[in-house]
C-alpha positions, 0 to 999 in steps of 0.5 A, a space after each residue: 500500500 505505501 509503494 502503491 501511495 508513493 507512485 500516486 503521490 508523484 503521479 499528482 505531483 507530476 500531472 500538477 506541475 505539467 499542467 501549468 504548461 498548458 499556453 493557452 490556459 495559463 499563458 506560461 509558455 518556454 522561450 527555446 529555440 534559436 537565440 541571438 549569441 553575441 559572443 564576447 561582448 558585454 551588455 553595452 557592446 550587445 546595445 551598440 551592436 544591435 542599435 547599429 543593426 549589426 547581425 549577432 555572432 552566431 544563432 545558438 539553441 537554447 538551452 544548450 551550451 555555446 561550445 561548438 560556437 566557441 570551438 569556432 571561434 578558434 577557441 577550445 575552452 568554454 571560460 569567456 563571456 557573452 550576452 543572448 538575445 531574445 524579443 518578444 513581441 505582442 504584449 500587454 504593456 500593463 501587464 506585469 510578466 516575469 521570466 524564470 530560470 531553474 538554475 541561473 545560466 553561466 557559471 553568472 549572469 544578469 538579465 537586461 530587460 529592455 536594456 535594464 538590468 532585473 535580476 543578477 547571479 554571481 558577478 559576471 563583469 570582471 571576466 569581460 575587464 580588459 584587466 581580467 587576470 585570474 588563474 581559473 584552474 586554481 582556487 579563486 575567489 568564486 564570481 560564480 553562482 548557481 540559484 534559481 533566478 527570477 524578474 518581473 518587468 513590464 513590456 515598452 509601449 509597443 508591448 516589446 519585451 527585449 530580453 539579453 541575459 550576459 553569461 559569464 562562464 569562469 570554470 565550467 566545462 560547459 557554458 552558456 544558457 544551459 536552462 529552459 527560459 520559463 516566460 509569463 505571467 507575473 502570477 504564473 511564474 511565481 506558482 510555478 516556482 513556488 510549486 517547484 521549491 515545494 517539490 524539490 523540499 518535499 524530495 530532499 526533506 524525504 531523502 534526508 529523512 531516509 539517509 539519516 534514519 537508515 544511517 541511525 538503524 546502522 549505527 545500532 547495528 553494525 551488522 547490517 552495513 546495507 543501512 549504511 550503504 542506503 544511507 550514504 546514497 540516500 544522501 547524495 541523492 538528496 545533495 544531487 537534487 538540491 544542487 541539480 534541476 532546481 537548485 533549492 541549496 542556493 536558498 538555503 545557502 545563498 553565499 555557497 559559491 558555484 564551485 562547492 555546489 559542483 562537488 556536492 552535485 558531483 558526490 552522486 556520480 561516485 558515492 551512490 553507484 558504490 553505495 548502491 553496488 555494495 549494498 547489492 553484494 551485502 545482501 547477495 555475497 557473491 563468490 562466483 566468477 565470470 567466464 569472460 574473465 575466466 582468471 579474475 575473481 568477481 570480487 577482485 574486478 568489484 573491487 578495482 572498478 570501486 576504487 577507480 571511480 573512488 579515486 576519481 570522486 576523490 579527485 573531484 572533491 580536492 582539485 579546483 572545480 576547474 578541472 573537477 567538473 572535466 572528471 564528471 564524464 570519467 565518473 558517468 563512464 563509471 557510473 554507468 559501468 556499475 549501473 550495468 554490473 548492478 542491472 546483470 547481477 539483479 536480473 541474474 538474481 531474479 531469473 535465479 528467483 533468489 529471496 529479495 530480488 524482486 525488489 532489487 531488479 525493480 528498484 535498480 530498473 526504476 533508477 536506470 529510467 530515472 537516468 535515462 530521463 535525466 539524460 534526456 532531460 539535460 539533452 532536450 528540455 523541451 520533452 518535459 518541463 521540470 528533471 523527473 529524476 528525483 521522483 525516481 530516485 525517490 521511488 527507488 529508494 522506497 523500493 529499498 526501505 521496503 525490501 530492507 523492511 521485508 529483510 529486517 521482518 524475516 531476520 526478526 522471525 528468525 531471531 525470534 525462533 532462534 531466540 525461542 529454540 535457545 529458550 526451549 533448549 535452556 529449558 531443556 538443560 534445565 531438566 538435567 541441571 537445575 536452575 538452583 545448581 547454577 543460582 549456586 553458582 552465581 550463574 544466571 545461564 547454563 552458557 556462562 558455566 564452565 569447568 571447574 567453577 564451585 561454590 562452597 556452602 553450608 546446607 541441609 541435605 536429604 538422601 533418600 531411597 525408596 522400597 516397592 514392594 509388591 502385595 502378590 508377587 515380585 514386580 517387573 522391572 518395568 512396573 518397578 521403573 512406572 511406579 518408581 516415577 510416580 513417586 518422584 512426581 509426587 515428591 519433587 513439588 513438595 521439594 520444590 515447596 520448601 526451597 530445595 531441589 533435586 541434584 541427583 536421581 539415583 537408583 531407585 531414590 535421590 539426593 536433595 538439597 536445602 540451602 535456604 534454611 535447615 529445617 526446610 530438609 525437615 519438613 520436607 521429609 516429614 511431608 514425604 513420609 505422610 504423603 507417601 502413606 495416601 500413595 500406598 492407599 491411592 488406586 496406583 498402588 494398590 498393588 504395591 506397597 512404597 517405604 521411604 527411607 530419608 536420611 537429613 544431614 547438615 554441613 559443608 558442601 562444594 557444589 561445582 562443575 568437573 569433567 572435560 571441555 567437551 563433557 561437563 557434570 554438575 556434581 556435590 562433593 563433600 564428606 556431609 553427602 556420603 554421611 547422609 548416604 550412610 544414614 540411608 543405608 541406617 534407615 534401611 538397615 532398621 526399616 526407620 522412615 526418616 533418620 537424622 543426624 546428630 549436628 541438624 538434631 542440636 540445629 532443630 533443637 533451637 527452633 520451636 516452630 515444627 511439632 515433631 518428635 525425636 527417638 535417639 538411637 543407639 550410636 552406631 558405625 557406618 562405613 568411612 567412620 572411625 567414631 560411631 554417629 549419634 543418630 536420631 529417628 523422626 516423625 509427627 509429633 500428633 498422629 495426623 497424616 496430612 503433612 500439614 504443621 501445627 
């Protein structure tokens, strides 16, 4: 919908500016065609000359240049002066009329009306002097100056307007009345430049807007260099049609001499057809060959082709504008190469039917008419009345945004999938390693672990194991494993309720861990014990009869990664864990539900919240003990079995 709203846009904007053309409606009418040149001589001579009827040098096309008539004048460099003449006859002579110029002639100029001067750009008069000594091919001070140019006059009595415009040309490779003479109404004149000025600020406000917007997106993302590339020559586009066509620059910068908005004009020539070409290649990495240069890598003839016309852009910038603007038709012979290469390699891309190239193709199809047009423009101005190159460069660079938008969307899809599959996958890793093991570790990503990184830590710890037996007979190995998983999803929430987790599933039990608070071991294992005797009477096992053996112990601990690079376990190592094993092996050995050890007995003791009671055993060996354990058996205080405190 916005491509389509652009193309109406500048479809309206071209049928309102065409149609101040119609002559017989609006009296606005174009002063081409054959001019009187008299050539190297000032206004004065000019009024000596045609007083004395004496017939012009030469009858010139306007617009165009002067150097053929130059070139017969023995001369073979444009850098001289001359006055053109053109009589209009049949005119109202109370009414005001006005002449128009998009871009002032020369590099100066002032405009004689009935052999008084209107209006003035630049300072045409010292290349006339006798005097004159300037050296124009190194940097002077600037007599030359580019802007749109407008006078109002009224005819002679006789309803004559004579019109002499005395062109001075100091540097430019071409020179003469080079724009259309625009002729009318006062009015007329006057809309038909506002409404240019207003086109020409709407393009380069968009331009502008879209350089700085596409260079900001760049800056926040380094990787996506196409912006910056889009940007760059969004901006030169922008320079090249305040400087060309209508040159609204001179408006906003009325002291900015010729030369300057030469080279900024000239920046199109090189920066954009380099932006543009590696744009293309940011999105389409090409490491193909071509078979016309059977030994020349792709890259290496892109690369060679940028930098010539690199350095020849570069050439332009730095050296006097006289010899800049004579580097202009070397850069359009390189613009035009890349624009080729570009066209290839996006037809190239379409007929591959590769993602985006649609785009490309109609984008770059769009700037090449637009190059076209221009050309035509600048060769005949009476095929169309304002430079439409600009809405095309506009329509291209909408063109661009919008495939750098679908790019953007589907690098966002793929992202976000990407962003999601690293979820589901952490999620996935957190089944093994759980999330406390590594908020133990002062990690917030299982990515940010690495071998051998520990904590050490004092915590309760509950190592239980679980007897199945079955009411009829020996169970299967494969209802042992149903039901030995049933139990599990029965305790790990009550785990998880008390702030410990799970840090090994073992055979036939596990190992939790509490590091919050002592008595969270506790009460877990109290509530395990009561919901395990509803287990037993549930349907699941009626069958089956389940006898939990829990073992809680108390003290340091190193919690940390070991194996190798390429294999990481999480893993708890301390003497606190195989004494809490040991203790399971007492549970079992005494068919005792819950035992606990001597250290997290004196740690319960001074605290009252729990109801429960505590059976001391008989102090007994275990295995890697020299001195036998003081031992403790635990359970409810009150018969009730809902696990709930009192």
């Amino acid at each position: 919908m916005k491509k389509h709203f652009k193309i109406f846009l500048t479809f309206l904007l071209f049928t309102i500016s065409t149609s101040l053309f119609a002559e017989n409606d609006i009296n606005l009418i174009r002063l081409d065609g054959k001019w009187e040149l008299f050539l190297k001589k000032t206004p004065e001579q000019t009024f000596t000359l045609i007083d004395k009827k004496q017939p012009a040098d030469f009858m010139c096309e306007v617009p165009g240049d002067w150097n053929k008539e130059i070139k017969a004048f023995g001369q073979t460099a444009p850098e001289t002066y001359g006055c053109y003449r053109y009589v209009y006859e049949k005119l109202q002579p109370d009414k005001e009329y006005a002449i128009f110029m998009n871009e002032s002639p020369g590099t100066s100029s002032a405009i004689y009306i009935n052999r008084k001067k209107t209006a003035q750009s630049g300072n045409p008069f010292p290349l006339a002097s006798p005097d004159f000594s300037e050296k124009l091919n190194s940097y002077v001070k600037s007599n030359s100056v580019s802007k749109p140019i407008l006078c109002t006059f009224y005819p002679d009595k006789n309803g004559n307007a004579e019109i002499i415009i005395f062109v001075s040309n100091y540097f430019y490779r071409k020179g003469g009345l080079w724009d259309t003479v625009f002729f009318g109404t006062s009015k007329i004149i006057s809309q038909f430049n506002t409404l240019s000025l207003v086109l020409y600020s709407i393009i380069i406000g968009s331009l502008l807007f879209i350089s700085l917007l596409n260079i900001v997106q760049f800056l926040f993302n380094h990787k996506r260099i196409e912006y910056l590339y889009l940007g760059l020559a969004s901006l030169v586009f922008a320079l090249r049609v305040g400087t060309a066509g209508y040159s609204s620059f001179s408006i906003l910068f009325p002291k900015m001499p010729l030369e300057i908005i030469a080279k900024l004009e000239f920046l199109a020539l090189w920066v954009a057809p380099i932006s543009i070409l590696q744009m293309l290649f940011s999105i389409y990495p090409s490491k193909t060959r071509f078979i016309v240069f059977k030994f020349i890598k792709e890259k290496a003839l892109r690369h060679s082709i940028i930098t010539i016309l690199a350095a020849f852009g570069i050439l332009s910038l730095v050296l006097p504008a006289y010899y800049s603007n004579r580097l202009v038709p070397v850069m359009q012979i390189g613009m035009g190469i890349i624009a080729l290469y570009v066209v290839i390699f996006s037809i190239s891309n379409l007929i591959k039917q590769k993602k985006y190239s649609l785009y490309n193709f109609l984008s770059y199809f769009t700037l090449c008419i637009g190059a076209f047009v221009d050309t035509a423009y600048t060769k005949i101005k009476t095929l169309m009345p304002i430079s439409l190159f600009p809405f095309f460069i506009v329509i291209f660079v909408v063109i661009q945004i919008i495939m750098l938008a679908a790019i953007q969307n589907d690098v966002y899809k793929t992202t976000t999938k990407a962003s999601n599959d690293l979820k589901r996958l952490n999620e996935a890793y957190l089944r093994f390693v759980p999330k406390e093991f590594l908020q133990l570790l002062n990690k917030d990503s299982i990515t940010k672990t690495k071998l051998g990184d520990y904590s050490n830590i004092e915590m309760s710890i509950i190592f239980s194991k679980v007897d199945i037996e079955c009411k009829k007979s020996k169970p299967s190995l494969e209802d042992h494993f149903v039901i030995f998983n049933e139990y599990l999803k029965l305790v790990s929430p009550i785990i998880k309720k008390y702030d410990g987790f799970v840090s090994k599933f073992l055979s036939g039990g596990f190992m939790a861990l509490f590091p919050n608070s002592e008595l969270d071991a506790v009460r877990t294992a109290l509530e395990i014990n009561d919901c395990v005797k509803r287990f037993n009477q549930s349907d699941i096992c009626k069958n089956y009869e389940i006898n939990p053996y829990i073992a809680v112990h108390y003290g340091k601990m190193i919690i940390g990664t070991i194996g190798e690079e390429g294999r990481l376990d999480d893993t708890v190592i301390s003497d606190t864990v195989n004494t809490a094993a040991r203790i399971e092996s007492v549970c079992e050995r005494l068919k005792k539900n819950i035992i606990i050890s001597h250290s997290l007995e004196e740690l319960m003791s001074q605290n009252n919240t729990l109801q429960y009671e505590i059976k001391e055993l008989e102090a007994m060996y275990v295995k890697g003990k020299e001195k036998p354990l003081q031992l403790y058996e635990l359970s409810r205080k009150s018969k009730k079995t809902t696990g709930e405190e009192s």
